[in-house]
C-alpha positions as CSV (number, residue, x, y, z in Angstrom):
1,X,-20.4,68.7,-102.8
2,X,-21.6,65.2,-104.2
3,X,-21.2,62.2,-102.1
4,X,-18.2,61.1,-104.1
5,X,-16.5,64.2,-103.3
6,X,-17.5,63.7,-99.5
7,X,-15.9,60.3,-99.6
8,X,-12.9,61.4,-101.0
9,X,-12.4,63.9,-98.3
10,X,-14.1,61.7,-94.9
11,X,-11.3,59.0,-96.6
12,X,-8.4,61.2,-96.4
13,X,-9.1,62.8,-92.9
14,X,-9.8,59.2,-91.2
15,X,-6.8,57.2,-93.3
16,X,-9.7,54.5,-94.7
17,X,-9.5,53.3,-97.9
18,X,-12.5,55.2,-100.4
19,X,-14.0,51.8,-100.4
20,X,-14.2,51.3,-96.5
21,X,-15.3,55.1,-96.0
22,X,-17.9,54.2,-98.5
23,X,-19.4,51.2,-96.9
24,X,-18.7,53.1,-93.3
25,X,-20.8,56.1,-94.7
26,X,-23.7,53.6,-96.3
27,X,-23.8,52.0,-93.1
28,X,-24.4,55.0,-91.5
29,X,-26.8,56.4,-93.4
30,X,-28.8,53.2,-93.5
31,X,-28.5,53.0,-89.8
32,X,-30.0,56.7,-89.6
33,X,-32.9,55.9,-91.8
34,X,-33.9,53.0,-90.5
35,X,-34.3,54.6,-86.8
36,X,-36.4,57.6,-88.2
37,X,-38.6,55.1,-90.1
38,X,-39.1,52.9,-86.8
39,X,-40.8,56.9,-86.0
40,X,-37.5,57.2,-83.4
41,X,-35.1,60.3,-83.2
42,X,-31.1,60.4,-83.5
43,X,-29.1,62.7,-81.9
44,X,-25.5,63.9,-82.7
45,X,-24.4,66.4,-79.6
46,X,-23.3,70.2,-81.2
47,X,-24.4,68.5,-85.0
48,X,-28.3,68.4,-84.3
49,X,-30.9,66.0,-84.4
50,X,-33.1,64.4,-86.7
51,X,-36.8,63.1,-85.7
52,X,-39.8,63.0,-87.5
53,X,-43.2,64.7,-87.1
54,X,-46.8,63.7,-88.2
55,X,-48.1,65.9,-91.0
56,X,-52.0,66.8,-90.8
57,X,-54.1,66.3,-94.0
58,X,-55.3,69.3,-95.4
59,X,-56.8,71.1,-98.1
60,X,-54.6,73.0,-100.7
61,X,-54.9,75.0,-104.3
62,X,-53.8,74.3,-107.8
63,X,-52.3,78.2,-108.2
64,X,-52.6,77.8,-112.2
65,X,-56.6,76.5,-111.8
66,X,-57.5,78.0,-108.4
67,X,-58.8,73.7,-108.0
68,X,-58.7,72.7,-104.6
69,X,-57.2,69.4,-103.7
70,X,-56.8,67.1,-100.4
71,X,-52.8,66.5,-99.4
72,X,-53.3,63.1,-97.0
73,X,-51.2,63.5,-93.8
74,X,-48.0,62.3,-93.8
75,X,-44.7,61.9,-91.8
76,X,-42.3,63.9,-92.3
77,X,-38.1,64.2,-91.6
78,X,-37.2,67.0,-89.1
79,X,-33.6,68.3,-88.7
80,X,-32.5,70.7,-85.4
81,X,-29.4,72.4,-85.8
82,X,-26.9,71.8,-82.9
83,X,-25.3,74.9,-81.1
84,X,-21.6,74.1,-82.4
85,X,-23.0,73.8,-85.9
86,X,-24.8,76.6,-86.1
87,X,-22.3,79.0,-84.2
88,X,-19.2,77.5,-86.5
89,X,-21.8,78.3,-89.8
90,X,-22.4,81.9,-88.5
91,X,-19.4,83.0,-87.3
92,X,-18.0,81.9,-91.1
């Protein structure tokens, strides 16, 4: 599903306008990446939860030259299924 396609269906479920469910879904999105770069979490109860978590440095291999190279830590985006989510996708 693209994002255009998720619009058009979030826009006919909620009654907005593609426009509004646009901005509305922008906002939200925005609103979600700007707590996980603050290094906060979000949670959505039976969705899941999105934090972040702190990625050690650490030595890896070039598998076509066997060259090892240093990967510099990092933070990373972490996503936790929620029970309802995950029961509704398995019992699909």
């Amino acid at each position: 599903m693209t994002k255009a396609e998720f619009i058009m269906q979030v826009a006919s479920k909620s009654g907005l306008s593609q426009k509004d469910t646009n901005e509305v879904i922008k906002a939200a999105l925005d609103t979600i990446s700007q707590v996980l770069q603050d290094k906060d979490s979000i949670s959505f109860v039976g969705f899941g939860s999105f934090s972040t978590v702190q990625r050690a440095s650490r030595v890896s291999k070039i598998p076509s030259t066997g060259e090892s190279i240093q990967v510099p830590a990092k933070t990373a985006v972490k996503f936790k299924v929620g029970k309802e989510l995950k029961e509704s996708v398995a019992n699909r």
